[in-house]
N, C-alpha and C positions, 0 to 999 in steps of 0.2 A: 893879489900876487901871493901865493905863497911864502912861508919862510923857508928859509934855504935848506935846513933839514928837514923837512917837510920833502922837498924838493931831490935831496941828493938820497933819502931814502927810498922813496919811488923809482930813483932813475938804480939804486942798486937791485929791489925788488925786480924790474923788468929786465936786467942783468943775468938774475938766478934764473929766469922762465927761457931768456931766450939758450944760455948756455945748455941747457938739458929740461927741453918742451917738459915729459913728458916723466920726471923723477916727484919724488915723491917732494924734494924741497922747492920743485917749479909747484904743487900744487898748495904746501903753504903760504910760497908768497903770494901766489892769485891770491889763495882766505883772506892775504895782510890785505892785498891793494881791494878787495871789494868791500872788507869794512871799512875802510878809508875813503871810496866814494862816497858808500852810503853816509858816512858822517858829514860828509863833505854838500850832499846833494847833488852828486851827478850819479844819475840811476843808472842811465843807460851805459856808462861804463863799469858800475858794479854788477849789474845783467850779464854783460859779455865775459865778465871773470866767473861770474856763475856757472855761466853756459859752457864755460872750458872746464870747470870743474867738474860737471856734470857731466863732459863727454869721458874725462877721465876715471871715474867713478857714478857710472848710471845711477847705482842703486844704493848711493847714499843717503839715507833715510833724512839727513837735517838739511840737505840740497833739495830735496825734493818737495821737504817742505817750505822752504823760502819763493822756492821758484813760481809758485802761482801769486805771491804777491807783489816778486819785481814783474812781474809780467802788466799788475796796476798801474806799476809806479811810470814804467816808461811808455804806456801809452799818451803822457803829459809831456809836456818840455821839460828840461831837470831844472831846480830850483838855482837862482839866480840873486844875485843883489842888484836891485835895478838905482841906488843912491844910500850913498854911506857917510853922511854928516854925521858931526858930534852932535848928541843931542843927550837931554834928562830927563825924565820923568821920574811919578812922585809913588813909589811903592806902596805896598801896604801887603802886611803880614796877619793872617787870618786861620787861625786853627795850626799854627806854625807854618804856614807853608805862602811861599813870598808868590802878589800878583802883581802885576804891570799893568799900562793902562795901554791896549792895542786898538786897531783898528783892523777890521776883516771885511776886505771887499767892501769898504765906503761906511761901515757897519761899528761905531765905538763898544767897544767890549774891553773885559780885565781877565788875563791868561796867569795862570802859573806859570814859574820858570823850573823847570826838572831837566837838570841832565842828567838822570839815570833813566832817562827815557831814548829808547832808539830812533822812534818815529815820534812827530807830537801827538797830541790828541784830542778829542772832541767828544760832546755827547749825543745824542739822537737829536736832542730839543737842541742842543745848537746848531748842528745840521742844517737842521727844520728851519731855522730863524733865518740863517746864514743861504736859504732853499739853494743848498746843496744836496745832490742823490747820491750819497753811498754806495759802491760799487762791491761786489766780497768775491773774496777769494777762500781758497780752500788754506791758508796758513795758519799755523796756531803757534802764539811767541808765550815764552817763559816768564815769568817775572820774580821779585826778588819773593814773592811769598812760596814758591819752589813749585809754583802750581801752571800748569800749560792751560792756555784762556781758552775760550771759543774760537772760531775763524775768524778770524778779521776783517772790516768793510775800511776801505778809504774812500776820501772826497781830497781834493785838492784845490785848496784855496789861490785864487789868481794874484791876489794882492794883498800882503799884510805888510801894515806899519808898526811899528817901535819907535816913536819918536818921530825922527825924522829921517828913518831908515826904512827903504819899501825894499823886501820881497817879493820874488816873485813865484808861484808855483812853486809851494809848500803844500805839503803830502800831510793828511792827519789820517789816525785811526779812526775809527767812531765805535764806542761803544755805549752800553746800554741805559739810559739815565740813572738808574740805581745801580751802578756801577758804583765800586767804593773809594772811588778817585774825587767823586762828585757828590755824594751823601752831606745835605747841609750847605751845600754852597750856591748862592744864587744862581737863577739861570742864565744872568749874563755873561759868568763867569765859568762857563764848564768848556774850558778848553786849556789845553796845557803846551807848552813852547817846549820839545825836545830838543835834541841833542843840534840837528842839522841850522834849523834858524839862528840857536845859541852860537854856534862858531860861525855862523857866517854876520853875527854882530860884532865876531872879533873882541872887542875889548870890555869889560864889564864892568863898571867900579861900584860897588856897593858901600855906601856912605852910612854915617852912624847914625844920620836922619832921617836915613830910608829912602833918600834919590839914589835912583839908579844913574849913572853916565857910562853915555855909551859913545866906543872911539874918544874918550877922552885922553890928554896927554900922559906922557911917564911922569912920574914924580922922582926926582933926585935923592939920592939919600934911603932908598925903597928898601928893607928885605925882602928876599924873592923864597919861595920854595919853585920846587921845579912842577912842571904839569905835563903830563904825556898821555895816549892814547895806549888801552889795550884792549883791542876789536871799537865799540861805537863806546867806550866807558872814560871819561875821563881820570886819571889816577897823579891824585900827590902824595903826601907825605904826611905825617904824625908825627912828635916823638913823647915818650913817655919815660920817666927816669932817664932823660939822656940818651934813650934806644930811639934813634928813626925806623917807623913801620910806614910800608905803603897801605894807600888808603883809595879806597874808591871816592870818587866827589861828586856827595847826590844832594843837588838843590832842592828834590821831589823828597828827600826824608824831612820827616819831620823831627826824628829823633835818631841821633849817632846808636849803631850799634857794634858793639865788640864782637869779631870773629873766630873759631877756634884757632890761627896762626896766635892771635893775643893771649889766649890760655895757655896754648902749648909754652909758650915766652915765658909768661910768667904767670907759674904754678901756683904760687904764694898766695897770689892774687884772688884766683878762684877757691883757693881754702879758706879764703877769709871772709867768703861772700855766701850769701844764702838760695840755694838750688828754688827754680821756682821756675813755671812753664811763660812762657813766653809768647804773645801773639805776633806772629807776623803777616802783616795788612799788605798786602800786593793787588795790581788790576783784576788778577784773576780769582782774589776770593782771600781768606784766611788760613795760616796753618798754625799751629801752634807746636814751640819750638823747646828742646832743651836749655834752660840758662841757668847763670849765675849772676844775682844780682847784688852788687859793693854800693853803699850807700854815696861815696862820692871817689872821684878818680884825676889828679890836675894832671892836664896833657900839657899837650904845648902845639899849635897852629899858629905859625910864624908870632904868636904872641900865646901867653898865657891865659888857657882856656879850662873850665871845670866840667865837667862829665858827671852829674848827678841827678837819680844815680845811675852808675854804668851796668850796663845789659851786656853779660858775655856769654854767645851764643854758643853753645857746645857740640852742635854738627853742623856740616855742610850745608848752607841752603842756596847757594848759587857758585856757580862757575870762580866768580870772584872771592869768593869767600873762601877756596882752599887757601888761598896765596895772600889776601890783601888782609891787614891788621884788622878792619873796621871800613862798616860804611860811614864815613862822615855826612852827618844831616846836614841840616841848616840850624840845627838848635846851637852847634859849637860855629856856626860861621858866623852867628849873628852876636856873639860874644864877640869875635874875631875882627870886625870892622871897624876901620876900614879897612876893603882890601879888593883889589884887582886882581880879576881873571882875564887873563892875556891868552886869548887862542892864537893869534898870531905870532909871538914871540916865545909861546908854550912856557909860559910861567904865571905866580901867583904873587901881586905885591902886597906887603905890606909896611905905607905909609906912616911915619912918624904920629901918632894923637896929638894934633894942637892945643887939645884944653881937655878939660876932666869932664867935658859935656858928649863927649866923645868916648867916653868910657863903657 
C-alpha cells in the first residue's frame, strides 16, 4: 500500500492533467507521475505517461531517447513483491561500497546496494552465468561522471530474493565487464540493486555490525530526518554549522562529495581549502573535475558525522548538483549507524547507540 502522501500526490498530479490535458503544467505532472512508476516498477504506466508526453512534444530529444528502452521494459510483467517478511542478512563492505547476500533465479550471488542508480544492474559475465540474453535498445542514460554511456541492453530477472523477500520481474542494465562499476570485484558479485527493488523492500535498517533488516519494526525514541523523491533520486538532508542543505542519498558513492550550492554557501570555506582537479568515477567512464580540497569538514547526518577530507566540486556535473549541497556516500552513512531508511513512511531514523560498540 502506499503511504498516504505518496497517495494524495498522484491523485493531485492526475488533477492538473485532467483540468487542462494539454498545458504545459499537465505535461510536468505526466514527467512527475512517470518517474514515479519507474521508481516504483510499474513500467507500463510510466510508458503511457511517456507516450502522452511524446504526442504532446514529438520531437523532444530526451523522450525520444527514453522511449526505446520503456519499450524493453514493458514487454515483461512490471516488477512486483511476490512476499515481504522481516528478514537480515549479514553485509559486507568491500572497496567502500555495501553488498548483500541475494539469490537470482535459484542462483546465491552478493549485489551492491546503490540508490543513485535508476535501473539496477549487471555485468555480461553475470548475464552469462545467470543465461540471461540481453536485449538493446537505442537509449543512452547520464551518469553522475557528466558522461552519456553507450545504449543500453536489459535482461529481466524473474525472481530475486533479499532475505526472505522474493521479487519479482526486476529489470537490470547489462554492461560491459570492464565496466568501472565492476573493476576488482569478483564475478559473483557484478550486480547492483537500484533504486526500484530498494523501495520496494520498504524498510532498510543498517546496523553498526553490518546486518542489514529488512521490514523491521520502528524504534521509539528515533530522530527522523525527512526523505523524498526528485525524479528516480532519493533526497535528505545535511546540516553544517547549523545550515540544513539538501542532499542526494547515494549508497552506490563511495565517497561524499561537496557540490557548488556548498561553495556558493560558504565562501570561507573554499578559500581555506587547496584547488586541486578532481576524478569523477561514473558507469560511463571518468571526467575529471574542478575542486577544492579542506582537510576535514564536521557535518552533521542525524548524528555527528566527519568529511575528511571534504571534496568541493566547483561546476555542475549533474542535474542534482545545481540545487543539492552534496552527494552523500556511504563513507558518511557508515559513521552514521544506525539508522533506517523508511521508503514507506519516507523518512530516515536514527536510533539511540546502546553502547560504545556501536560507535
Amino acid at each position: 500500500m502506499l503511504p498516504r502522501t505518496i497517495a494524495v500526490r498522484r491523485r493531485e498530479l492526475n488533477e492538473v492533467i485532467k483540468a487542462a490535458p494539454h498545458s504545459d503544467d499537465a505535461y510536468a505532472a505526466r514527467s512527475a507521475l512517470a518517474q514515479f512508476y519507474l521508481r516504483v516498477g510499474r513500467f507500463h504506466d510510466a510508458e503511457a505517461q511517456i507516450e502522452a508526453m511524446l504526442a504532446a512534444k514529438p520531437y523532444a530529444a530526451d523522450l525520444a531517447n527514453v522511449h526505446s528502452l520503456y519499450a524493453l521494459l514493458v514487454a515483461h510483467p512490471d516488477m512486483t513483491v511476490h512476499s515481504d517478511r522481516a528478514a537480515s542478512v549479514l553485509s559486507q563492505t568491500i572497496e567502500g561500497n555495501l553488498f548483500v547476500p541475494v539469490t537470482v533465479n535459484g542462483s546465491a550471488r552478493s549485489y551492491m546496494l546503490d540508490t543513485g542508480l535508476d535501473l539496477s544492474l549487471m555485468s555480461e559475465v553475470e548475464a552469462k552465468h545467470l543465461r540471461l540474453k540481453p536485449k538493446s535498445s537505442t537509449t543512452r542514460l547520464n551518469d553522475i561522471s557528466g558522461l552519456a554511456g553507450s545504449a543500453v541492453r536489459v535482461v529481466v530477472v524473474n525472481d530475486l530474493a533479499v532475505g526472505a523477500i522474493h521479487l519479482r520481474h526486476v529489470p537490470f542494465l547489462v554492461v560491459a565487464d570492464t565496466n568501472g562499476a565492476f573493476v576488482g570485484i569478483p564475478s559473483d558479485q557484478h550486480g547492483i540493486l537500484g533504486i526500484q527493488p530498494l523501495v520496494a523492500l520498504r524498510r532498510l535498517s543498517f546496523e553498526a555490525n553490518g546486518v542489514l533488516t529488512i521490514n523491521g519494526k520502528d524504534e521509539p525514541g528515533a530522530t527522523t530526518e525527512p526523505l523524498l523523491f526528485v525524479g528516480t533520486s532519493p533526497i535528505t538532508q545535511i546540516a553544517y554549522q547549523g545550515r540544513a542543505l539538501p542532499v542526494t542519498f547515494d549508497t552506490g558513492a563511495t565517497q561524499t562529495t561537496l557540490n557548488p550550492p556548498f561553495a556558493k554557501a560558504f565562501p570561507e570555506v573554499v578559500r581555506s581549502g587547496q584547488s586541486q582537479n578532481h576524478d569523477m568515477h561514473g558507469l560511463s567512464g571518468t571526467t575529471v573535475q574542478r575542486s577544492v580540497s579542506v582537510p576535514r569538514l564536521s557535518l552533521e547526518f542525524g548524528r555527528k558525522v566527519e568529511l575528511a577530507p571534504a571534496t568541493i566540486l566547483l561546476d555542475q556535473t549533474t542535474g542534482a548538483s545545481a540545487w543539492a549541497g552534496a552527494n552523500l556516500g556511504f563513507d558518511l552513512m557508515q559513521q552514521a549507524r544506525p539508522f533506517t531508511v523508511d521508503f514507506s513512511e519516507m523518512k530516515i531514523e536514527f536510533p539511540s547507540r546502546r553502547d560504545s560498540s556501536a560507535q
